[in-house]
Structures are given as C-alpha cells and as structure tokens.
N, C-alpha and C positions, 0 to 999 in steps of 0.2 A: 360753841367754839367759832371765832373770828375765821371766817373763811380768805385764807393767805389770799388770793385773786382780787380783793376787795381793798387789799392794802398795794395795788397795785396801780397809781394813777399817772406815772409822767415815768417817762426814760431814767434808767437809773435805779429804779426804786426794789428792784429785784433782787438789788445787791444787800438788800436789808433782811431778806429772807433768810432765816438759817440754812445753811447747807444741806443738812440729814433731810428738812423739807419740802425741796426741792422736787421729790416725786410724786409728793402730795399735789405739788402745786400744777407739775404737769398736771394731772389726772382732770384737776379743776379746769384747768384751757382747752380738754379735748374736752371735756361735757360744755362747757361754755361755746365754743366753736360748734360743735353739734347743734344745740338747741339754737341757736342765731340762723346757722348756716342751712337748718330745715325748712326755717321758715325764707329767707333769701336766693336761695340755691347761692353755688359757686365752685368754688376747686377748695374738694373735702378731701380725699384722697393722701394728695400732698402735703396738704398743712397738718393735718393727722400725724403723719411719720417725722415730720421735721419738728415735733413742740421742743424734747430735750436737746439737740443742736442748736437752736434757736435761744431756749434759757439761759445755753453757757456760753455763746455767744455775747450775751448780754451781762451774765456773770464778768467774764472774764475784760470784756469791750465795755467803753463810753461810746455809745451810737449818736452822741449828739457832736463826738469831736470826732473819732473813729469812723472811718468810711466801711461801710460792710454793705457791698455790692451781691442782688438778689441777682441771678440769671431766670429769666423769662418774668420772674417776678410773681407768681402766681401760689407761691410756697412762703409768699411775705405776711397771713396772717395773723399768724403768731406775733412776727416783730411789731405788726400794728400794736394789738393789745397791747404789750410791752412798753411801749413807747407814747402812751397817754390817748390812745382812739378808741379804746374800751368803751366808751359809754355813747361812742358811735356807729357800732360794731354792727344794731339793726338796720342801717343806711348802708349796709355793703353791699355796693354793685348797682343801686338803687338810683333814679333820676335824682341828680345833686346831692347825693351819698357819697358814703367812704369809697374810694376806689377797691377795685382787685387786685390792684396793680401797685408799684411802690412811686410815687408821686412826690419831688422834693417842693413842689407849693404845700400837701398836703401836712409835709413836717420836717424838721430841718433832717432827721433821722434818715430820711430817705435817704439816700446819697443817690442814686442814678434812677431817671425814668425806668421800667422797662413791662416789656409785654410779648415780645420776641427771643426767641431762646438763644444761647451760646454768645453774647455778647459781654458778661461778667467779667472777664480774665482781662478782656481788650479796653475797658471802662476801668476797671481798677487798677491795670497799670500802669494809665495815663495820669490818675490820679496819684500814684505811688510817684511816680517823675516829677510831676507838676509839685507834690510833696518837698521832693528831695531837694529840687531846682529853688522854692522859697525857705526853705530852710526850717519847714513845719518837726513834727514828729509822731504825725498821728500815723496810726494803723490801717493798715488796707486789707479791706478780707474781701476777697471773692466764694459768693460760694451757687455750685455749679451740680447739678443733677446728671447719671449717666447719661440720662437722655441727652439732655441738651450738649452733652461734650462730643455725640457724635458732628456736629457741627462743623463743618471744614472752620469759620471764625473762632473757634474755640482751639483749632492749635495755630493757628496764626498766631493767636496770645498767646498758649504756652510757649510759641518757639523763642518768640520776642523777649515774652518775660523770662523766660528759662537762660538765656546769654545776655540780659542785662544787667545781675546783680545785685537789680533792685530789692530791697525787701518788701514784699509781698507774699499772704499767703492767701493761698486756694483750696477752697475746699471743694472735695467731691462725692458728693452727696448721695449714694451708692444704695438703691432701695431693689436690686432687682433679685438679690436673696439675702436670707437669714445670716448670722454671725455661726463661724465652726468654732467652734470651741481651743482644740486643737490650733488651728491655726495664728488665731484672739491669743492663746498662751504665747507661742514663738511672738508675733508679733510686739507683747507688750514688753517681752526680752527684749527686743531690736530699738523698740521707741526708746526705752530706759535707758539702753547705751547708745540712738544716735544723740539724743536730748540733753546728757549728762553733760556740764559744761566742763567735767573735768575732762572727759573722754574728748570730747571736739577741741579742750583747749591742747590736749597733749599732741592728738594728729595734726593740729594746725603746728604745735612747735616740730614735730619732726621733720616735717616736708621743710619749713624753714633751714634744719639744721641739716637736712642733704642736699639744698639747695646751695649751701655754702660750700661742700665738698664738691671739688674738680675730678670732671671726667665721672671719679666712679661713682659719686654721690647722683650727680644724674640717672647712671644705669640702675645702682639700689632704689634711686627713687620710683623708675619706669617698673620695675621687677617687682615690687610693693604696689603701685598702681594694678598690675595685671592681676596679681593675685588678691587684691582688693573686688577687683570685678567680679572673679571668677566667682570668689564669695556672694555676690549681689546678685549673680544671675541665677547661683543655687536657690535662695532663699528671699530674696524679696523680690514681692510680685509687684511692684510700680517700676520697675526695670524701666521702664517708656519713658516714665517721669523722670527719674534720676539721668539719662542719657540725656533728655532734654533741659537737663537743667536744674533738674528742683531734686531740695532734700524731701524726698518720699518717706512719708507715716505712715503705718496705716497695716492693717485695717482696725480702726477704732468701733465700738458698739456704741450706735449713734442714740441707742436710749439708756444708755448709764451715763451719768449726770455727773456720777465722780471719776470718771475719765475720762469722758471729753473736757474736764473743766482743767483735771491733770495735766493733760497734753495742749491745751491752748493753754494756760500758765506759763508753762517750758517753751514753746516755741514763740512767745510773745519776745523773750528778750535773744532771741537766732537771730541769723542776720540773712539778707541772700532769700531766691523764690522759695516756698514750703510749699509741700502739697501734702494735707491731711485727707486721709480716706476717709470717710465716715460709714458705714454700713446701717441701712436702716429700712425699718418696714413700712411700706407703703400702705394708708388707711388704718395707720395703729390704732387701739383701742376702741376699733366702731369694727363688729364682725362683720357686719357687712361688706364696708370697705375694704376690710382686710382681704376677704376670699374675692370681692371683683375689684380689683384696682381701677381697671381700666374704667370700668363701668360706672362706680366713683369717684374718678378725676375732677370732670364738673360737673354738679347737679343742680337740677331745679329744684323745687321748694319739694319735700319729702316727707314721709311719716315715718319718725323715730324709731318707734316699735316696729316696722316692717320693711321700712327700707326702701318702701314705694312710694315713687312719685306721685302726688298729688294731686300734677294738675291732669284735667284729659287728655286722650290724644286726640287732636284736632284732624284726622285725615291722613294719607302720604305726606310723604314730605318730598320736596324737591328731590335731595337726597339720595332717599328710595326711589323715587321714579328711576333717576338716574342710575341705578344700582343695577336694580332688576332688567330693567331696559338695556345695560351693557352683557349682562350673563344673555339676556338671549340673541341679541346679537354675535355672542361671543361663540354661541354651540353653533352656529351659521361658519360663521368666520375666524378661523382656526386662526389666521394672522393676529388674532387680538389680543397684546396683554394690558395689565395696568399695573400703576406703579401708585405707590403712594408713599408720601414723609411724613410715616409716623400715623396717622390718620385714617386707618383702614375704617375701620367704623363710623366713625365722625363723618366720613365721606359718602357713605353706604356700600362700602366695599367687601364688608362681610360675607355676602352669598357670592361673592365672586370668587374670593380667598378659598371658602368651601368648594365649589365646583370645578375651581380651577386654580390649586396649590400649584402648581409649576408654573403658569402661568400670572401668578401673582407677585407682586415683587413690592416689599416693602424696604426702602432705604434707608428709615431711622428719618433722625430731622437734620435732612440735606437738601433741600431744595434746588439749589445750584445742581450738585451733583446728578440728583434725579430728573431736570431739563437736558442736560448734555447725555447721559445715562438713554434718555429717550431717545434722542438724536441718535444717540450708536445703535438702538433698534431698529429704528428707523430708515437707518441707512443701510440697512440689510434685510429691507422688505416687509421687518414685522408692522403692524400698527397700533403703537403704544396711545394708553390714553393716561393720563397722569389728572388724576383726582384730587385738587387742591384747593386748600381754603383762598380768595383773594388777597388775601392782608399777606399770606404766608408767601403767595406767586411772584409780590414786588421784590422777595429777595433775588430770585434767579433773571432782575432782566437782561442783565450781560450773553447769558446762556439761551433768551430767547429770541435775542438777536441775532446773534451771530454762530450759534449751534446750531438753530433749527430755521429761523427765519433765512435769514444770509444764504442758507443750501436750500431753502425750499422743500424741507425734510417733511413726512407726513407725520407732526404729532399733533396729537387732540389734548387739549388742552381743558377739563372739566373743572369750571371754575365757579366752587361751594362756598354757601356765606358772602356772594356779591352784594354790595349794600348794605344797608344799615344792618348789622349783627345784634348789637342792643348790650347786654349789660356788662361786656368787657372791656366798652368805652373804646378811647381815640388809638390805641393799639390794632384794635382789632377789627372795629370797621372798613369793611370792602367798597371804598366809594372812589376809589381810586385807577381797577383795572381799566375799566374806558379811556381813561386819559394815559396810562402809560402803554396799551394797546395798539389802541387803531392809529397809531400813525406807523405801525411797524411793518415794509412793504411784505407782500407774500402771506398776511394772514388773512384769513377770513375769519370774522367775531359774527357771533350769533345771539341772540336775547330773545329767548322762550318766553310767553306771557301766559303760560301753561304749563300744566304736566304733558298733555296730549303734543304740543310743539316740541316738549323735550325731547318725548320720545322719537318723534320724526328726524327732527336735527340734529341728535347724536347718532342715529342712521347715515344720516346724510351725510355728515363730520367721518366718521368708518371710512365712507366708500370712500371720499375724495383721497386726492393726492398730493395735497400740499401744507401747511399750519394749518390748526381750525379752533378756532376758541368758542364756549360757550358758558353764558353765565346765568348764575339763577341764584334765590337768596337763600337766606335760612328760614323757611317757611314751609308752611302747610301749601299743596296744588291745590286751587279754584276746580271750584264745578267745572267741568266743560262740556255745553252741549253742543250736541254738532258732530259732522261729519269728518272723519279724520283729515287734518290737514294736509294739503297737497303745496308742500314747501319748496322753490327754486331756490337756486344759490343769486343772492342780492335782490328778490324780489320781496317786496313787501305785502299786506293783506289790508287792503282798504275796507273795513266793516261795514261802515254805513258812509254815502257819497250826497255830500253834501253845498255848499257854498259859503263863500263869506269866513268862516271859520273853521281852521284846521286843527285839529288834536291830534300831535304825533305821541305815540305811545313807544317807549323802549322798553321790554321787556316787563318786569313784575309789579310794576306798576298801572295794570291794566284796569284793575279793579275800580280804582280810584276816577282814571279817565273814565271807564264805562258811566261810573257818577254823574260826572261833571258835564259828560255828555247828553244824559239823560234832565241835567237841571238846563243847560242850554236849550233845550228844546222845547223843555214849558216856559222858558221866558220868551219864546217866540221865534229864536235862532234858528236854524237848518245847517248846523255845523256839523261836518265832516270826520269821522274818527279812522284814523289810522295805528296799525298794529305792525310797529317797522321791520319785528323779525332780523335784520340783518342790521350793527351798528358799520360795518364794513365787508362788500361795497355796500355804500348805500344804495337804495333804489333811485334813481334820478329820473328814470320815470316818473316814480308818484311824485317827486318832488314840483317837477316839471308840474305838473297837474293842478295840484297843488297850489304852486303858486299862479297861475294862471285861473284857479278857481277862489282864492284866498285871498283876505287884504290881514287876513290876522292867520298866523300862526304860532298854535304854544305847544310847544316840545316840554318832554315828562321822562324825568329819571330818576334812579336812585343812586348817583354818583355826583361827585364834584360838577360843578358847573364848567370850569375852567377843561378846557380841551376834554370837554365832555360830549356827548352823545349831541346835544344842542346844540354846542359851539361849531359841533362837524355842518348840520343843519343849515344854519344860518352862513356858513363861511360858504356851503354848495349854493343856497340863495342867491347870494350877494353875485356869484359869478354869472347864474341866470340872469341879471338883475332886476332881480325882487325889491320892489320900492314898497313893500306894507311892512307891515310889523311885525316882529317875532319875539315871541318872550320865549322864556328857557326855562322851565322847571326843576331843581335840583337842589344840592347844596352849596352853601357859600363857599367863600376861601379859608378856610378854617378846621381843624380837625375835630371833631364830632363826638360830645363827652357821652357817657353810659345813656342810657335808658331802653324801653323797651321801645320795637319798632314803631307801633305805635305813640309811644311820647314824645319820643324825637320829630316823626313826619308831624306831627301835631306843632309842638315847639316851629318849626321851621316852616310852616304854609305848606307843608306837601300833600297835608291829609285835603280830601273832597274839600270842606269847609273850608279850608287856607286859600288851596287854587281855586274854587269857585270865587271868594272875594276877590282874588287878584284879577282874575278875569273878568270879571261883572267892572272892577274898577277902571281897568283898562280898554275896555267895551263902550266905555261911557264919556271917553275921550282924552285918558290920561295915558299916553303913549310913551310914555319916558320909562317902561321898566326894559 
C-alpha cells in the first residue's frame, strides 16, 4: 500500500487526500518527523502536537495565496513538509539546510520571517490591512501558542485587531492540558450556533430592526445586549477575547481532523477578528515527548528506542556554572532572587527553582516585563539576577534603559547563548548584546573566558550596587588551570607580556587566541596576550600599555563587529593616539545563517587557522584590514 506521505510533494496537494485518511497520514508525519528529527535534533515536542492543526490548515487554506502566520516559528514543521521541502527535511537546521524557522526566500508559503515569540497577531494584521487597502481576498491566519500569548506584543495585536473589524483569524494553540469531554460537548453546542449563518444572520437583522425603533428600541436593544453578556460570562470561557473584540471558538480538540476542518470551513466565510481555541498535546505520539515536554522542546540528535541523547556530554556548561554558582551564593545572600522568561532550565536555573521556590520567579515570555519586574526588586533592596538568552535581552532594551540603567538600579543581568548559538540560525544568534550594551551609561559588562571567571564575576556582579551584565555562550567551560582569579572591577588580566603584537581577548574566545598566540611565537614573534574581562569600563591601563608596547593590535570576539567590543578598542586608541594598527576580530554586518559553532567561526576566519592567516598576512605588510 502507497504510503499517503509519498503522494505529498508541493503545497496543495493534501487536498487530494481522502478525508477519512487523514489520520493515517498524520501518524505517517509524526514517524517521519521522528526519524529525521533523531538524527538532526530540533523542536520535537511542538511540531509533534500541532501535525492535525497544521493538516486542516492546509486542508481548509491555499498557503501559497493564503497568509498563515507561525508565531515564534518553531512549530512550522509540519507546514514545511506540506508545502514541498520534504525531501529536504535531513538538511534541517543543518549548515545551508532547511531552516527551523519559517523563511519567505525559502518558499513563497512562508508568509512572515520568525524566531521570536508573540509577534503573529501584530504581522497578520498588517497583512489583513495591507489586504483590505489593495483590494486582495486572501485569508489571514495567525496561529499563536499559550506560551507565546503571554507576551505583552501579543495583545497589542489582539487590542488593535479586536476594534479594527478587519477579517482575521487567530488561532491559539492551547497544549497545556488535555480536552474535558464535558466541556468539548457545551462547546461544540456554542460553535454550531455561533457559526450558523442562519443564527448570526437573524441577530444581525434584529439589532438592525431596533435600531430603527425610537427611544424604546435603543433600551430593548441595550436590555438584550446585557443579557447577552450575562450569558457569555456564564458559559464561555474566551470572555477576554469576545471583550476585546473577536468572536471566540473554542475549545476545539486540536487532534480530530473532522473538526477542526468543521470549524475552519464555517468561519472561513465570518467576517470581523475570530479567535479559534485549539487544545492540544504537546509531544503527541512520541511517549517520550509526551511525559517531558519541556525536556523535548528542542533536541539534539537522539535514540528512538530510548529517548537519549546521542551525543556526549562534553563537561559543565556555561549554564551550570552559572546555575550552581548563583545557589551558592544565594545560601550567602538572602537578598538574591532570579527571574527568568520562560527559560528556567535552558538557563540552568533548575537547582535554584528547587532550593529556592519563593525566591524564584518565572514570568512566562515577557522579557520587557521581567527587566522593569527587576527594577521593582531592585528598588527595594533585593538583588535580582535575570537569566536570559542574548537574542531574547534585545527585546527589553527600552526597560534597560531607562528602568534599570536611567536609576542606577542593581540588576544582574546573566546573559546565556552570547555568540554564535549554532543551528537556530539568524534569529537566534547572540552576537549582537555588546553593541546594544556598552554604550548604556551606569552599566558595567563583563566577559568570562572561563568557568573559574564566571564564578568570580557573578560574585563580584551580587555585591555591587549598580547594572552588571555578564556574558558567556552556549558551550562547554575550558580546562582551567591556575589559581582562582583575583578579578577588579575594569581591570583586565594580561597572560603573557609581550612586545610588538597585542592580542586582546573578549571573553570565550580565549581558546582560540591562546592558539594564535602560541603559533606567533614559533614564527618568532614575542606577542602579548591579553584576557580583557571587563568589555565596559575598559581597562585603559592596559590599553595605555598596550599601545605603547604595540604597533599591532588584534582584538577577538564573538559579536558583530560594528559597535563591537573592538570598535570600543580602537575608538579608546585613537584618543591616546595610537598611530599602528588594529584589526578587529568578529563578525561582519550581516545576520548569521545556522550552523554549528564551529562551522560558522570556520565559514567566517574566526577559527585559529582563519585569524592566524589573517595575521600572518597582515604581519607581512598588508595593513589595510
């Protein structure tokens, strides 16, 4: 027997599938998605619970005219498949593979970039406008995960679309329990007579026909509204939604195929915002997934039969240093709490959570909220430390300005996944914090080139009493040997003292320099390494030194170049005035597609072998980088 998945090759073509076999074919997308996604790793969890929403989406929708906007984007691979990238499907997340993400160069289906959550509603109703305004009539679906709806952007769009009129609808993607049975009954009652076009077209005639009666038809029409309500508050639980606007569905059972396909059918030809509920289970059809969601969100490459991970574990990770190093601090210093968006784990917040349940504070994914959130701690003596990925910190900079910076408020600012992140591509890479950081007055940034510095500089970050940022990547900690560091606030750690050539080192890229350093010296050099530790202040001491010992200088990061850790460098130079040379290690002006850390520094000259030629070339009299 012709396996339906096979008959699956471009957009569209799902519509050819019989109905009744429609759960056949799911079944075939979750072992598909399995066996791909074992060997790839990615975000299994989520695409697991959404295959039948996703089907009747495509059922019901043309995705190649039809806009249907993913929120965060990380639950789009189903619609891949779907939409003709099946047979790219082992290139997921891969160096110059299929994204993870929904990508409109990668196919016209995509309609919106994304990689960041709660942005769906505010992207599709732009689109539903921009619609209306040329006089198209395509379809606009937003569809939106609880998570990501706690999002303060996420009612900005509902408020907007909810009293604009426009047709749009939003789905919300509801995986945090099962379907009641009980409640599934009442509800499919309510959709059936809000959907009926006889039923909406009679209530639209009646209000019409009180609107024409004077005086008392206004009152009958107000007195009929009230007890309209009262109705809505007993019995339907999107109350929120209907206030704000939208005709509320729901709760729909996101894995029956013959009713979500029911209810998207009927509300295809409504007019005005919809908000369909969907309820559905997160990590469907893989046990695994199913009992740890969180734990298979996103995975690395894994074993089917057992559900474990593959690859080794390489040592701590940043993470955990930082994790375990804040609990004991924390049994010290009663002032400490931490916060996290959504991210407890991922951050290594875990054993904090555990030893310190009241003290731990999870916001959901508010980042905004949780910098201002910190600031209100802060301002009342506690010392919050806010555990966050980079990519996720550029949402709150408003709040780190002028919350915490502006007051001079003490938050710690623990900033996970600085640099290159690797296979979730140009969303998600942290190469960005240095440049929207250090120029923000009142902070002090720090860059660990260790585990053994973390742990010192998040000590050091505790005590002070003003911002304190510190950043580190998604990596395993280096060996370190040696004596625990004896860290100042803006002073840096000159390794080895040298002449002629200076290597300034910013944080995790140590490794690399230590290289470059050690090939400089069997070419015969006596170059200088430095370990800056502070990207703000800088040490102007060593700079001072530095350039007075130096006619070459090359600064080394894992951040954008541009109002980067170098460019601070070089612009402190110039004012001594440093007339040699300075290169700037880093990345270009450009966002930074998937691959692993490795492929990218490689790709881009940052590994040893990249910066050792560039050096050797520019060593040799070619001064123009």
């Amino acid at each position: 027997m012709e396996r339906l998945l096979g008959r699956i090759n471009k957009a569209n073509d799902i519509k050819n599938i019989e109905k009744s076999m429609l759960p056949v074919l799911a079944k075939e997308i979750r072992d598909f998605m399995l066996e791909n996604i074992s060997n790839t790793g990615g975000h299994l969890a989520s695409n697991l619970g959404i295959v039948e929403l996703t089907m009747a989406l495509h059922y019901c929708f043309n995705p190649e005219k039809d806009r249907i906007v993913w929120d965060v984007g990380h639950q789009a691979y189903v619609h891949k498949i779907l939409t003709g990238r099946k047979e790219q499907f082992n290139t997921l997340r891969q160096l110059d593979g299929l994204s993870g993400f929904p990508k409109p160069c990668e196919s016209v289906c995509d309609a919106f970039a994304a990689g960041h959550s709660s942005t769906s509603i505010s992207a599709a109703l732009g689109m539903a406008v921009a619609r209306d305004l040329s006089g198209g009539d395509e379809k606009v679906v937003a569809v939106i995960g609880d998570g990501s709806i706690t999002g303060g952007l996420a009612y900005e769009g509902l408020n907007n679309a909810g009293r604009s009129n426009t047709n749009i609808i939003v789905i919300l993607n509801d995986n945090q329990m099962s379907i009641s049975t009980n409640v599934g009954a009442v509800s499919k009652h309510l959709n059936d007579l809000r959907t009926d076009k006889a039923y909406l077209n009679a209530k639209e005639g009646v209000h019409k026909f009180l609107d024409r009666v004077p005086v008392v038809g206004k009152k009958i029409d107000r007195a009929i509204e009230v007890a309209k309500d009262g109705v809505k508050y007993m019995f339907v639980a999107g109350i929120m939604f209907e206030e704000l606007g939208f005709r509320y569905i729901g709760p729909v059972d996101g894995h029956d195929t013959d009713s979500l396909i029911d209810v998207l059918e009927k509300v295809k030809s409504l007019s005005g915002p919809i908000l369909i509920h969907v309820k559905t289970v997160k990590g469907k059809g893989y046990k695994y997934a199913e009992n740890l969601p969180c734990q298979y969100h996103g995975v690395g490459c894994f074993d089917l039969k057992t559900g474990k991970p593959k690859a080794k574990a390489l040592g701590p990770s940043y993470s955990k240093v930082f994790g375990d190093t804040l609990v004991k601090l924390a049994e010290k210093n009663k002032k400490i709490v931490a916060i996290s968006a959504a991210m407890i784990s991922g951050t290594g917040l875990d054993g904090f959570q555990i030893k310190f349940p009241k003290r731990m504070f999870d916001v959901a994914i508010a980042e905004q909220h949780a910098v201002t959130f910190a600031a209100g701690l802060a301002a009342r003596g506690l010392t919050p430390v806010f555990a966050v990925y980079s990519t996720f910190l550029q949402r709150a900079y408003d709040q780190i300005v002028h919350d915490v910076c502006l007051q001079n408020l003490h938050v710690v600012f623990a900033i996970d996944r600085a640099g290159i992140v690797g296979a979730d591509g140009e969303t998600h890479q942290g190469i960005f914090d240095i440049s929207f950081l250090a120029h923000i007055p009142n902070l002090t940034f720090m860059a660990p080139s260790n585990g053994e510095e973390l742990r010192v500089m998040l000590k050091l970050a505790c005590d002070m009493n003003s911002p304190v940022a510190l950043r580190y990547p998604r990596d395993s900690v280096p060996d370190y040997i040696g004596e625990k560091p004896n860290i100042e606030i803006g002073k840096s750690n000159i390794i080895n003292h040298g002449e002629d050539i200076a290597i300034i080192c910013c944080g995790a890229m140590m490794d690399k320099c230590e290289k470059l350093y050690e090939a400089l010296k069997n070419d015969g050099y006596n170059p200088m390494l430095v370990d800056a530790r502070f990207i703000k202040p800088l040490d102007m001491d060593m700079l001072k030194y530095v350039c007075e010992k130096c006619g070459f200088i090359f600064t080394c990061e894992d951040n954008l170049k541009t109002g980067g850790f170098g460019s601070i460098v070089k612009d402190s130079a110039i004012t001594l005035g440093y007339k040699g040379v300075i290169y700037n290690f880093g990345f270009d002006d450009k966002f930074i597609e998937q691959g692993t850390r490795e492929q990218l520094f490689k790709r881009y000259s940052l590994d040893f072998e990249g910066m050792y030629e560039t050096v050797s070339y520019i060593l040799k009299g070619n001064n123009n980088g």
